[in-house]
PASEBA-1860 file (N, C-alpha, C; in nm, 3 decimals):
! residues 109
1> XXXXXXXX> 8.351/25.195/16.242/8.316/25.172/16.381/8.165/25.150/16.387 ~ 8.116/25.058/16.471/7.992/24.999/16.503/7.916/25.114/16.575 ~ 7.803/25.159/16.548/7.756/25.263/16.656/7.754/25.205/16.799 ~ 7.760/25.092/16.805/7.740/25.014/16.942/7.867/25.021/16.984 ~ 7.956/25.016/16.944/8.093/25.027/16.988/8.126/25.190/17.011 ~ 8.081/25.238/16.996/8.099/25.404/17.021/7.964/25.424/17.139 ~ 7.884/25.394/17.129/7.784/25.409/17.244/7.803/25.331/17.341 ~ 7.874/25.194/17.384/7.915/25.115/17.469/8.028/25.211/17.538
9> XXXXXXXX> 8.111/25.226/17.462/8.196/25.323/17.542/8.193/25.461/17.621 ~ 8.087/25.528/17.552/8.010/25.631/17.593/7.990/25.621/17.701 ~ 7.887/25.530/17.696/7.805/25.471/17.842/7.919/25.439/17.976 ~ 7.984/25.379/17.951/8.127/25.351/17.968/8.181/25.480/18.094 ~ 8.182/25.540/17.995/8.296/25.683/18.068/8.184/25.731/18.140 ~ 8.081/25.743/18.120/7.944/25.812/18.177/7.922/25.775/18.332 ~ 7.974/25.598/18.309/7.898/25.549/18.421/8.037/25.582/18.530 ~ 8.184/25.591/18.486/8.256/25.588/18.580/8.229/25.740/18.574
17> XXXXXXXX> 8.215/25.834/18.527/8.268/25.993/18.605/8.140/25.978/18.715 ~ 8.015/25.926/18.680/7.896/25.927/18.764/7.918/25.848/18.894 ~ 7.968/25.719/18.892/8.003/25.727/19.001/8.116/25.789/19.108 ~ 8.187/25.858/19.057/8.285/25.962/19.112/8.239/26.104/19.166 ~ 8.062/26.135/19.110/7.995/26.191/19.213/7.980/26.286/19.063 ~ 8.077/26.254/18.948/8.004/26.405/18.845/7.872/26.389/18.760 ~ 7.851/26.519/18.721/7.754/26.516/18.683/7.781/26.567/18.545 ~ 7.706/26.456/18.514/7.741/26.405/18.386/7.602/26.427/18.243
25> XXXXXXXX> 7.602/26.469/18.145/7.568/26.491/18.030/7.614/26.454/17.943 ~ 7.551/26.353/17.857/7.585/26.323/17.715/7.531/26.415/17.568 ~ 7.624/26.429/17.502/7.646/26.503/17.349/7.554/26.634/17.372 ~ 7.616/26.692/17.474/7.638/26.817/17.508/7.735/26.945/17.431 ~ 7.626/27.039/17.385/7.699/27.142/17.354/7.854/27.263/17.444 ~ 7.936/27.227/17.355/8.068/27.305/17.453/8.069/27.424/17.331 ~ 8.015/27.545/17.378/8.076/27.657/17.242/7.996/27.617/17.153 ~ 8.055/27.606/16.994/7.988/27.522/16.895/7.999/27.408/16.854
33> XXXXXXXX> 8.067/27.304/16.931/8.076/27.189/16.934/8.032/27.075/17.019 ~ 7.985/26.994/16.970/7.872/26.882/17.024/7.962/26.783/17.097 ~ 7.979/26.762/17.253/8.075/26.694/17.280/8.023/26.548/17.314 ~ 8.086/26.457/17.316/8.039/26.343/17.341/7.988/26.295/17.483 ~ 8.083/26.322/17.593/8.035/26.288/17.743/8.105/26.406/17.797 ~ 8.017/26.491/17.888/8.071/26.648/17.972/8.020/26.589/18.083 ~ 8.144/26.630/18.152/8.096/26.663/18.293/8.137/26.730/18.411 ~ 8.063/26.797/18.475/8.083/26.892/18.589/8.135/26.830/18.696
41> XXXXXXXX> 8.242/26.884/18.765/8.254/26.842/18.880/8.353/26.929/18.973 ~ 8.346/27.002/19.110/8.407/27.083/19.167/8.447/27.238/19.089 ~ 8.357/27.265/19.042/8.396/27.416/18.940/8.441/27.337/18.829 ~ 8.484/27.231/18.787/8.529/27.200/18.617/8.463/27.130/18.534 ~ 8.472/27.201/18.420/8.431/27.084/18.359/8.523/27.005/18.234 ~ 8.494/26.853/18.265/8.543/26.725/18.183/8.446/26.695/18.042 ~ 8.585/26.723/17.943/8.519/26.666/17.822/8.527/26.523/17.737 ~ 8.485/26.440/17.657/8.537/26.337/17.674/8.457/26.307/17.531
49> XXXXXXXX> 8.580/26.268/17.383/8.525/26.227/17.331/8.544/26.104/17.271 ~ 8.485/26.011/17.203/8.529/25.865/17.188/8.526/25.852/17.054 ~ 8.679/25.813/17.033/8.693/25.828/16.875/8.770/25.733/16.823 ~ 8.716/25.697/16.722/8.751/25.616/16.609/8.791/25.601/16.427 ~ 8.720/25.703/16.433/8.711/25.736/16.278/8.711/25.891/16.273 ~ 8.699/25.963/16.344/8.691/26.091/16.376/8.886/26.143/16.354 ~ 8.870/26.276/16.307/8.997/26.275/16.305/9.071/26.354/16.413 ~ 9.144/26.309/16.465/9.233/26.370/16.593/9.205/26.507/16.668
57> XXXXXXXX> 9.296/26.615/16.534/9.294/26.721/16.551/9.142/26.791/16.621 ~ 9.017/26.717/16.526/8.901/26.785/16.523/8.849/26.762/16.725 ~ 8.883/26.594/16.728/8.863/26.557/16.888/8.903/26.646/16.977 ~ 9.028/26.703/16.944/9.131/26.773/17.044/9.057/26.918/17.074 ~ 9.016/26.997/16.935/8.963/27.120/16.934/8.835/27.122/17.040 ~ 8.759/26.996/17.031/8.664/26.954/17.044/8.685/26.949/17.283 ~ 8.770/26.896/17.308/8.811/26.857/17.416/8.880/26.990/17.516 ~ 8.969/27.076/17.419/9.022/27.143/17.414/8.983/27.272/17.541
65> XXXXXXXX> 8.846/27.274/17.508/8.714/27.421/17.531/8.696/27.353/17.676 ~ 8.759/27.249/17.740/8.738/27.215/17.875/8.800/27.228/17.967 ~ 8.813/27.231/18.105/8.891/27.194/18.190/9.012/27.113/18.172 ~ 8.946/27.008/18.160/9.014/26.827/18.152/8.974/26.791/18.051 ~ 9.032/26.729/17.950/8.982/26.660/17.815/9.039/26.525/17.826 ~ 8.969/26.448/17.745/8.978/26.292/17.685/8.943/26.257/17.532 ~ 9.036/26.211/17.516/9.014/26.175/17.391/9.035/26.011/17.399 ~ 8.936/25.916/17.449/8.916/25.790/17.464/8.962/25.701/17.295
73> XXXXXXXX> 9.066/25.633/17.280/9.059/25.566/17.161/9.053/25.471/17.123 ~ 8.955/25.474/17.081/8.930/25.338/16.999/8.969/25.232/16.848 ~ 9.073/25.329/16.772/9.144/25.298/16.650/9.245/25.207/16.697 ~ 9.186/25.128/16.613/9.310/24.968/16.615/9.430/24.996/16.513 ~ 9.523/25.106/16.549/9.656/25.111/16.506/9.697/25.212/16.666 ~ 9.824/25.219/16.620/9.871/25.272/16.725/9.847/25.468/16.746 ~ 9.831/25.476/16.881/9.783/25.640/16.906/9.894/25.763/16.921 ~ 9.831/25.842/16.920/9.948/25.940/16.968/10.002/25.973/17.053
81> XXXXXXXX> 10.043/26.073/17.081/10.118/26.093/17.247/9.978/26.083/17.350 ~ 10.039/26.016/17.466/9.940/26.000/17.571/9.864/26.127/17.652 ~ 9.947/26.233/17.611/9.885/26.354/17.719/9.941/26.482/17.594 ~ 9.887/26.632/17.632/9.934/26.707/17.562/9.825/26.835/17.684 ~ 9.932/26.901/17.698/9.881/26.976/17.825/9.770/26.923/17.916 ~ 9.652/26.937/17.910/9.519/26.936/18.034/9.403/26.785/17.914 ~ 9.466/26.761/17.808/9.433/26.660/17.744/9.487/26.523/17.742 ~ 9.434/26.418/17.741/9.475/26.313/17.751/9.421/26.190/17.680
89> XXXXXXXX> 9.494/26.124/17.592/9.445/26.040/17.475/9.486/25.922/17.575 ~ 9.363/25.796/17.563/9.348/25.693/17.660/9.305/25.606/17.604 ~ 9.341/25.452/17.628/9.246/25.365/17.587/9.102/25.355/17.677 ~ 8.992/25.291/17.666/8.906/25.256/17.766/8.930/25.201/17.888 ~ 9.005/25.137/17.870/9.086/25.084/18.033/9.198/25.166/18.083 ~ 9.225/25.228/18.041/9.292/25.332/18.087/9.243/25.468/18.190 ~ 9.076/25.509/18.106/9.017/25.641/18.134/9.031/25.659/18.349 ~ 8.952/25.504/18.360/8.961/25.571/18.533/9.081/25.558/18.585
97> XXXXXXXX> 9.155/25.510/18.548/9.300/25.532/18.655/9.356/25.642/18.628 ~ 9.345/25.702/18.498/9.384/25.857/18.510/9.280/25.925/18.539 ~ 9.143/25.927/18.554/9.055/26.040/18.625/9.096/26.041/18.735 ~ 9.104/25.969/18.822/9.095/25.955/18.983/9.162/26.055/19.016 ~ 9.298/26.049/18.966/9.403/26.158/19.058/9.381/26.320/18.997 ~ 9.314/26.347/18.895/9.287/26.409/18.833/9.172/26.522/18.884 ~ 9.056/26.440/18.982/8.975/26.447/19.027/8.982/26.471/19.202 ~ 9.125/26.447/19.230/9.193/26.461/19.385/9.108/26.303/19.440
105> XXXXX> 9.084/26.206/19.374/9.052/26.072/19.436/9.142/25.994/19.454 ~ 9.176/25.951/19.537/9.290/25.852/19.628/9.203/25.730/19.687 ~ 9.238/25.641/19.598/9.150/25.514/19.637/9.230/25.454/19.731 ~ 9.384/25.487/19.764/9.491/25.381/19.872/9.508/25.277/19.833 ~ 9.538/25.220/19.684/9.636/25.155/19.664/9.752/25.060/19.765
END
């Protein structure tokens, strides 16, 4: 993976939780693990990491220590299950249509 392709996406998730009003921190410490994009919002906090070469399990542990987790993916084979309790493995176009409701946002569709 390209560092630009992992920091594009970053930026990415950053800019949508930010405009959803959270407040947002990049490669932020959770516990002892360095998370990729955190963010606060209404008492919770969202973890969010963007992975490619990273291995699953470690993302999940990683996501895990949050409120709401993401595990954004970026591996060009196929992913794992889409959700697993308060975690949720997503493509990039995927991430805001599952924050919203997640977040009690109702855009009215």
């Amino acid at each position: 993976m390209s560092a630009s392709e992992h920091d594009r996406v970053k930026r990415y998730v950053a800019e949508i939780l930010t405009c959803y009003g959270v407040t947002v921190r990049e490669e932020e410490w959770i516990g002892d693990r360095r998370v990729d994009v955190v963010g606060y919002y209404g008492g919770k906090t969202i973890c969010v990491e963007v992975s490619k070469t990273s291995d699953l399990a470690k993302e999940l542990d990683s996501v895990s220590r949050c409120d709401i987790g993401f595990v954004v993916w970026l591996k060009p084979y196929a992913r794992p299950v889409h959700n697993i309790d308060s975690i949720w493995i997503v493509l990039p176009e995927e991430f805001e249509d599952i924050l919203r409701p997640l977040l009690g946002i109702d855009i009215g569709k």
